[in-house]
LUMKE-363133 format. One record per residue (C-alpha): residue number from 1; x, y, z. Coordinates in steps of 0.5 Angstrom, whole numbers. Layout:
BEGIN
(node NUM, (X, Y, Z))
...
This chain:
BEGIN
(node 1, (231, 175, 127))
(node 2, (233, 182, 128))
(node 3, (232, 184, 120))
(node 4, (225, 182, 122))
(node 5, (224, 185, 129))
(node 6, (227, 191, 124))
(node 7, (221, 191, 119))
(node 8, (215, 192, 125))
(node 9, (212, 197, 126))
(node 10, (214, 201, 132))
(node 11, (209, 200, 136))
(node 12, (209, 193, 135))
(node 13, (217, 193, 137))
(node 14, (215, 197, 142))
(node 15, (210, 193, 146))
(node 16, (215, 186, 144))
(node 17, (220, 190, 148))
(node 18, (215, 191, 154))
(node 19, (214, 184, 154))
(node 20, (221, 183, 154))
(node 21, (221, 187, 160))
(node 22, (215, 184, 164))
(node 23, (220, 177, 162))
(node 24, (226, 180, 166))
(node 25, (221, 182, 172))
(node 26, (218, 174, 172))
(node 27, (225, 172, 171))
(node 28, (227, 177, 177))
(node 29, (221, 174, 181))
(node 30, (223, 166, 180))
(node 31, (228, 166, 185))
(node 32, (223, 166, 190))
(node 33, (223, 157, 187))
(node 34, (231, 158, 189))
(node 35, (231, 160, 195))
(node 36, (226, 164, 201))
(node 37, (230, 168, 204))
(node 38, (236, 173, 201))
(node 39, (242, 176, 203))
(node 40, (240, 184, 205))
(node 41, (247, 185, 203))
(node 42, (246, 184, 195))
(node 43, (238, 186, 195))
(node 44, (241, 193, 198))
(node 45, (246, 192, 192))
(node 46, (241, 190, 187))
(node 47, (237, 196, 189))
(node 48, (242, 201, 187))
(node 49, (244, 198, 182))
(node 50, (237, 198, 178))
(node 51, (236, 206, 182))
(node 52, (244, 207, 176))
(node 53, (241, 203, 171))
(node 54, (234, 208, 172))
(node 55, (239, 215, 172))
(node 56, (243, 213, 167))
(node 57, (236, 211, 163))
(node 58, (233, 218, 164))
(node 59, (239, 222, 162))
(node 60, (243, 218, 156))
(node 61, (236, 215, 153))
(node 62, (232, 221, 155))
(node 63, (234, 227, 157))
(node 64, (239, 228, 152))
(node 65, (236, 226, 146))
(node 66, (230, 231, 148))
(node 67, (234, 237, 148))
(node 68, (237, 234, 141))
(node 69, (230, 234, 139))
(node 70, (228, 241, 142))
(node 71, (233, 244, 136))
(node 72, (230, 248, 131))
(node 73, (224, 248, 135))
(node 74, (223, 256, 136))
(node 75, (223, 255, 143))
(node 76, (230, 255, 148))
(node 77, (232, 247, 148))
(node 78, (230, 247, 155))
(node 79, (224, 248, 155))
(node 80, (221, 242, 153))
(node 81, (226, 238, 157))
(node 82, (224, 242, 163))
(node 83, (217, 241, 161))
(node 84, (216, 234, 161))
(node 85, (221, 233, 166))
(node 86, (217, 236, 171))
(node 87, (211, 233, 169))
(node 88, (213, 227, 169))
(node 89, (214, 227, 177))
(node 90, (209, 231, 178))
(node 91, (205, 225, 175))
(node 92, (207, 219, 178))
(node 93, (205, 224, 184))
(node 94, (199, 224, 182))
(node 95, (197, 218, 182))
(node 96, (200, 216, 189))
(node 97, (195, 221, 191))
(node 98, (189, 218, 188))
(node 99, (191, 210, 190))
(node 100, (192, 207, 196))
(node 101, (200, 204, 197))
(node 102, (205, 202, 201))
(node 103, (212, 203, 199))
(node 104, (217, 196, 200))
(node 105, (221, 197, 207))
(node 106, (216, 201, 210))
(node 107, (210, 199, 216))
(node 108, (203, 199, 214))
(node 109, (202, 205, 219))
(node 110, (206, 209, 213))
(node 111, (201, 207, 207))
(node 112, (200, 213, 202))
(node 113, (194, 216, 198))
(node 114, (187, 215, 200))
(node 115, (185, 211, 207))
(node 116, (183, 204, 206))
(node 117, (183, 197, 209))
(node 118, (186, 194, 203))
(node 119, (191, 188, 205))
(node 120, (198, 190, 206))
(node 121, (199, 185, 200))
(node 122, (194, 189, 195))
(node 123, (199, 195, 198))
(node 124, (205, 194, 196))
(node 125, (204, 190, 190))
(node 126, (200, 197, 187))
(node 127, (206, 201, 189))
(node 128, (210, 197, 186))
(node 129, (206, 196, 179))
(node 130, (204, 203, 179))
(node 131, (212, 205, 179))
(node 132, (213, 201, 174))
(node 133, (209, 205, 170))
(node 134, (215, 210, 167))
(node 135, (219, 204, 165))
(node 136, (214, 202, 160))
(node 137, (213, 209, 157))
(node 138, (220, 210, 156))
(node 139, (221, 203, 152))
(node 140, (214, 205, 149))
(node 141, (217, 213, 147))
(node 142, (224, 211, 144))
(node 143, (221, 206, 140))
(node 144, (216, 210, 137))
(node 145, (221, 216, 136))
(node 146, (224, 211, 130))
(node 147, (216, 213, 126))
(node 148, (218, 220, 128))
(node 149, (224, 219, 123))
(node 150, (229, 224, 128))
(node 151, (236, 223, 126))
(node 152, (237, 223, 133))
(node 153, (232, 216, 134))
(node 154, (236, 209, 132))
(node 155, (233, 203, 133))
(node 156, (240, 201, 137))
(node 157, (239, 207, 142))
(node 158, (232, 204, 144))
(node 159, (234, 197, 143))
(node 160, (240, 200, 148))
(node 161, (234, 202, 153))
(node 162, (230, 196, 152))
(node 163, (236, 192, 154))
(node 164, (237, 196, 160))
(node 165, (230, 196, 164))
(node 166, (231, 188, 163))
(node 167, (237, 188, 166))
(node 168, (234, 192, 172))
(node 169, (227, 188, 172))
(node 170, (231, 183, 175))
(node 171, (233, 185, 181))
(node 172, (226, 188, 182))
(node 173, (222, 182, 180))
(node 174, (226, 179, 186))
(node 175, (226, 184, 190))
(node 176, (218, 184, 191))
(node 177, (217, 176, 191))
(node 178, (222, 174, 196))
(node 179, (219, 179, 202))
(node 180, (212, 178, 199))
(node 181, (214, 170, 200))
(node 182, (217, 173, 208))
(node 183, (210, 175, 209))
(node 184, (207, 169, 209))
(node 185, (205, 167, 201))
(node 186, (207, 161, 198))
(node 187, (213, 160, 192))
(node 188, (208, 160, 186))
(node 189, (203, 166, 190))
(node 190, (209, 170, 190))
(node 191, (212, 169, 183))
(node 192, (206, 170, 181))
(node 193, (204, 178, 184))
(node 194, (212, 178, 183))
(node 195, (212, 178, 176))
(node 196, (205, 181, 175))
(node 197, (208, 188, 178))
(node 198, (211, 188, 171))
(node 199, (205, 187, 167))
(node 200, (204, 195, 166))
(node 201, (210, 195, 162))
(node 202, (208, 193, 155))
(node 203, (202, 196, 157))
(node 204, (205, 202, 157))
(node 205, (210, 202, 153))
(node 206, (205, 200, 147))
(node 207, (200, 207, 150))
(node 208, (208, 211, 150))
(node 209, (210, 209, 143))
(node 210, (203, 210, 139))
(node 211, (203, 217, 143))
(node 212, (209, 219, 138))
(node 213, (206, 216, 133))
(node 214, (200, 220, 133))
(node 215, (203, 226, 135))
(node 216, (210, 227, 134))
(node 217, (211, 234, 136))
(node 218, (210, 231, 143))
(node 219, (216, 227, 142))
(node 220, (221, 231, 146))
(node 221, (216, 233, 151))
(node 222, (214, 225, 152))
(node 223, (222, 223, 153))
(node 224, (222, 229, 158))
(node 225, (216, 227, 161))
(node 226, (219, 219, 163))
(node 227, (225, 221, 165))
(node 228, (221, 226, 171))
(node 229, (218, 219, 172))
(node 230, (223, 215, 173))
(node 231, (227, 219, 176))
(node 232, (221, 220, 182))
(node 233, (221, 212, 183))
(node 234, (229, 212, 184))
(node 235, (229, 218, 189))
(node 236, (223, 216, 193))
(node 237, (223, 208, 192))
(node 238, (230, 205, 190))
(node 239, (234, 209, 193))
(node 240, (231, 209, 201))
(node 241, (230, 203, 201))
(node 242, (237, 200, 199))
(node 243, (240, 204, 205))
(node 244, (235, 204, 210))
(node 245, (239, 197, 212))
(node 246, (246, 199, 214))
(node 247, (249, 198, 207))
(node 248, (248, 205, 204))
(node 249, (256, 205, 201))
(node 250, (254, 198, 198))
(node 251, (248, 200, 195))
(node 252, (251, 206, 192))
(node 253, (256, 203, 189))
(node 254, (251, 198, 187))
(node 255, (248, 205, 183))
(node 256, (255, 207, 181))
(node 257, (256, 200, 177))
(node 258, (249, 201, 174))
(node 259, (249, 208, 171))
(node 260, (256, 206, 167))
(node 261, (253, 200, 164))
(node 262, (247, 203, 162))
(node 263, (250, 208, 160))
(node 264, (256, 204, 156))
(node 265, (249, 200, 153))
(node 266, (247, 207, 151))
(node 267, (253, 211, 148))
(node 268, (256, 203, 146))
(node 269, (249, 201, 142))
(node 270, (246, 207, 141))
């Protein structure tokens, strides 16, 4: 099975990937069948958890291996990183400013974007579909650097990083089901919008992976570019709404764990 996987074409080992993700995120979600209600202790952990998974992610699977890429380039090193990074943000920004959302934990007099009269559930499924956007485009950009051929891309590192966002989707998934279910939702329309916040990622990650393909002198730019949206996600989402319950020492320490295994995942696979 791996020697196939290993034989596909990038792009194609970048959209299964995707899909891998979206799955972690629907697996996430199912616990709404398990339970209605979850401890916010663990939520809150869980949260920081998936916020370490992301930083990690942002500078062992991308930041880095951008500057490595940025070598020989006749530029400074940190010039691509610092571009794309900063364009990351400012692009995730962007797109809060042209939809209407509502981040999770925050009452509906606190929707961002443009006014509307959206139900709070089209709200909050969008803000989080819209934020798991960078997610795909990373899985899609590390996959798609395998076609660049750069010594620094190995099939291991973005194997590593696939993995990684899995295991962060879970909690996720649960984290939008089960307060979608506290709002009134059946178990079956809860799943449902809860693993449908994932279904970007595929998307994403096949749009960042043929992007490198095509034009592979962006390469360092666009690992730069998702870890400025990850980073945006886990600084105004993940981490204020996992302390925002009392449990901040809890989350944080949640964080902390995630950052060592992703960063155990990147350094021991990749």
């Amino acid at each position: 099975m791996i020697e196939s996987f290993q034989a596909l074409n990038p792009a194609l080992q970048a959209l299964l990937a995707g899909i891998f993700t979206w799955g972690m995120t629907a697996f996430g979600a199912a616990a709404v069948f398990l339970r209605q209600e979850i401890d916010r202790k663990v939520l809150d952990w869980m949260l920081g958890f998936a916020g370490g998974v992301m930083i990690a992610a942002s500078f062992w699977s991308l930041l880095l291996p951008s500057i490595e890429m940025s070598s020989g380039s006749g530029l400074p090193e940190w010039i691509p990183a610092a571009a794309g990074f900063l364009a990351g943000g400012l692009f995730l920004r962007g797109i809060g400013m042209a939809l209407p959302h509502l981040h999770p934990g925050r009452p509906s007099g606190e929707t961002e974007g443009p006014t509307t009269s959206w139900h709070r559930l089209t709200l909050l499924i969008l803000a989080v579909t819209i934020h798991n956007i960078p997610e795909g485009l990373a899985v899609g950009v590390a996959f798609g650097a395998l076609a660049a051929g750069h010594e620094t891309a190995s099939l291991a590192a973005a194997f590593a990083l696939a993995l990684g966002i899995g295991i962060q989707n879970f909690p996720e998934g649960m984290a939008v089901s089960i307060p979608l279910r506290r709002e009134g939702l059946t178990q079956m329309k809860s799943f449902w919008y809860g693993q449908l916040s994932g279904v970007v990622e595929p998307v994403a990650a096949l749009f960042g992976a043929v992007a490198v393909i095509f034009a592979a002198p962006i390469l360092p730019y666009a690992l730069a570019f998702a870890a400025g949206a990850m980073i945006f996600v886990v600084v105004q989402d993940v981490v204020p709404e996992s302390q925002m319950h009392g449990n901040a020492d809890l989350a944080t320490m949640g964080a902390l764990v995630g950052f060592v295994v992703m960063m155990v995942l990147d350094v021991g696979l990749g």
